[in-house]
N, C-alpha and C positions, 0 to 999 in steps of 0.2 A: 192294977188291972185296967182300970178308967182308962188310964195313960195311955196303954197299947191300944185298945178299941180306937181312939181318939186318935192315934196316929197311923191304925189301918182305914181309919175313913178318910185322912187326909191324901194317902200314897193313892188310894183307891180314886179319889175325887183328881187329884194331877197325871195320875195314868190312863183315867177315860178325857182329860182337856188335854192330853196329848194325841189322841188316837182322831182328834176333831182336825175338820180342813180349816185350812188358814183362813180362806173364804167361803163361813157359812150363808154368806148368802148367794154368792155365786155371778155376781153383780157383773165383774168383771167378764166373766168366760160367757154368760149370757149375751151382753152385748155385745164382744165380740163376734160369735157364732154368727149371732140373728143376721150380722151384714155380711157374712161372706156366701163367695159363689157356691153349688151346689160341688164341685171338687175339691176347691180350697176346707170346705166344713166338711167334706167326708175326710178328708187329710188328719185336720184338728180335730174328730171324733177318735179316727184311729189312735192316735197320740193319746188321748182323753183315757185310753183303755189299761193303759199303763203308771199312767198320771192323776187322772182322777178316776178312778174306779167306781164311784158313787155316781158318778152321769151314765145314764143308760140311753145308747143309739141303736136304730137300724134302721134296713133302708129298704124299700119294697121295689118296686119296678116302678111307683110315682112317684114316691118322695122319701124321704130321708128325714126322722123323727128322731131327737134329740130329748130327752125328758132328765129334768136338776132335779136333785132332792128336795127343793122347795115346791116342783108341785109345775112350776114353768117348764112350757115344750117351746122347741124351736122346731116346724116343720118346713121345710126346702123341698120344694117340688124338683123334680127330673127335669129336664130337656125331654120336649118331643117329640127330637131326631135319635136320642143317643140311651142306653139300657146299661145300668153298670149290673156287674157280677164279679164275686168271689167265687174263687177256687183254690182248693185246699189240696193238692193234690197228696198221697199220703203213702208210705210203706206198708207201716208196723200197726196202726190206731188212727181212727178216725171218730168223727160224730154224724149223726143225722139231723138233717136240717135243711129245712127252705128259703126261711126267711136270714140274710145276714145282721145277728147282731154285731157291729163295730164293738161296741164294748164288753163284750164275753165269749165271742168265738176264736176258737183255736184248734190251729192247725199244727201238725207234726213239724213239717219240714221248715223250720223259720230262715229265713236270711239266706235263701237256697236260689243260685241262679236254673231256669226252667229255660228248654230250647220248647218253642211253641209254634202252632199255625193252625189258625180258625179260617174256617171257609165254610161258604155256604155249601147245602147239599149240590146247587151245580157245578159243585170248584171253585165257584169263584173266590181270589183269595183275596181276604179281610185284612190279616196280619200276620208275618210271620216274624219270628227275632227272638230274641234274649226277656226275660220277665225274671225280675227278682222278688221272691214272697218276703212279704215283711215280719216283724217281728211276730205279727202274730200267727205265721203259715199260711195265709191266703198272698194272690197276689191276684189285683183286681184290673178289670179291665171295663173299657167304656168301648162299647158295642152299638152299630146302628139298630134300629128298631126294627120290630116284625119283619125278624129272620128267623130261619132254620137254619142253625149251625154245627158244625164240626169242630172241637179244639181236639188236636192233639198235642200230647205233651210229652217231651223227654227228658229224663235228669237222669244221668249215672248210668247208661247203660238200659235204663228201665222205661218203659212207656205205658201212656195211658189215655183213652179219650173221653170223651164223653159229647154229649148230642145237649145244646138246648135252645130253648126257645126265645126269642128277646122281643115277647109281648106283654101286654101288661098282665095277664098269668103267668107269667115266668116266674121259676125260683129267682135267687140273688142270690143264693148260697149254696154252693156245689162243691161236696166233699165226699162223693162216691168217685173220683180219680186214683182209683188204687193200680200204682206203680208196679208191673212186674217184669 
C-alpha cells in the first residue's frame, strides 16, 4: 500500500512539472517585448494568447499593458496621432466589453475575411477594403485620433455598423457588431 501512495505522489509530482512553461521566468519574452514598437508587441501579445496563456495584455486608448506571471509589466504607450481598436463582429454570441484584453478575448467569426469602410460622420473616408479577423475573432485596426466614426461592415450577405470614438475615452473593444 506504501508503494502505491509513493508512486501516486510521484505521477502526481511529473504531471504538475509538466503542466509548468519552459520558461518560468520569462526572461526571454520579457526582453523581447520591452524593445518592440507599440504594433510589432501588439502582434506578439496576440500570438502570446495562444502560446502563452499565462501572460495577461490589454490595451487602453494609451497604452498597451503586458503583465508575466512573475509580477513584471511591460507598458508601451500609443502614438499620439493613431487609436487602435478591436472588433468582433458576430452572428450567433458575443461578449460585453470595453477594454480589449489581447490575451482572453474572443470573437465568434475567426480567420473570416470582412468587406469594411470607416468614415467620419462627414463622409470623409478613412478606409475602405478587405480586413481579415484573426484567430481570435477581432480584427483590429489603427485609427487617427479624436474622430467620430462610422465602420461599416460586411461578410456573407450580412452587415453591421457601429459609431465610435477615437479619444482617449474610447472603448478598444467593440463586440456589439451583430451581423444580420
Amino acid at each position: 500500500m506504501k508503494y502505491l501512495a509513493l508512486i501516486a505522489v510521484i505521477l502526481i509530482g511529473i504531471l504538475s512539472a509538466c503542466s509548468n512553461p519552459s520558461d518560468p521566468n520569462y526572461d526571454n519574452d520579457y526582453n523581447n517585448i520591452k524593445n518592440l514598437g507599440i504594433k510589432e508587441a501588439v502582434a506578439l501579445a496576440n500570438d502570446w494568447k495562444f502560446s502563452k496563456k499565462e501572460i495577461i495584455s490589454f490595451i487602453t486608448p494609451k497604452e498597451l499593458t503586458i503583465t508575466f506571471p512573475d509580477g513584471r509589466k511591460v507598458v508601451t504607450a500609443l502614438p499620439d496621432d493613431e487609436m487602435y481598436v478591436a472588433v468582433a463582429p458576430w452572428i450567433n454570441y458575443t461578449h460585453s466589453c470595453s477594454v480589449h484584453y489581447l490575451s482572453s478575448c474572443q470573437g465568434e467569426l475567426e480567420n473570416k475575411i470582412f468587406e469594411i469602410s470607416v468614415k467620419e460622420k462627414s463622409d470623409n473616408l478613412i478606409f475602405e477594403g478587405p480586413v481579415t479577423s484573426m484567430k481570435n475573432g477581432f480584427f483590429e485596426l489603427w485609427l487617427p485620433r479624436d474622430l467620430e466614426l462610422v465602420v461599416d461592415i460586411s461578410y456573407d450577405g450580412k452587415t453591421a455598423g457601429i459609431v465610435l470614438l477615437t479619444d482617449n475615452s474610447c472603448n478598444t473593444c467593440f463586440t456589439e457588431a451583430r451581423l444580420k
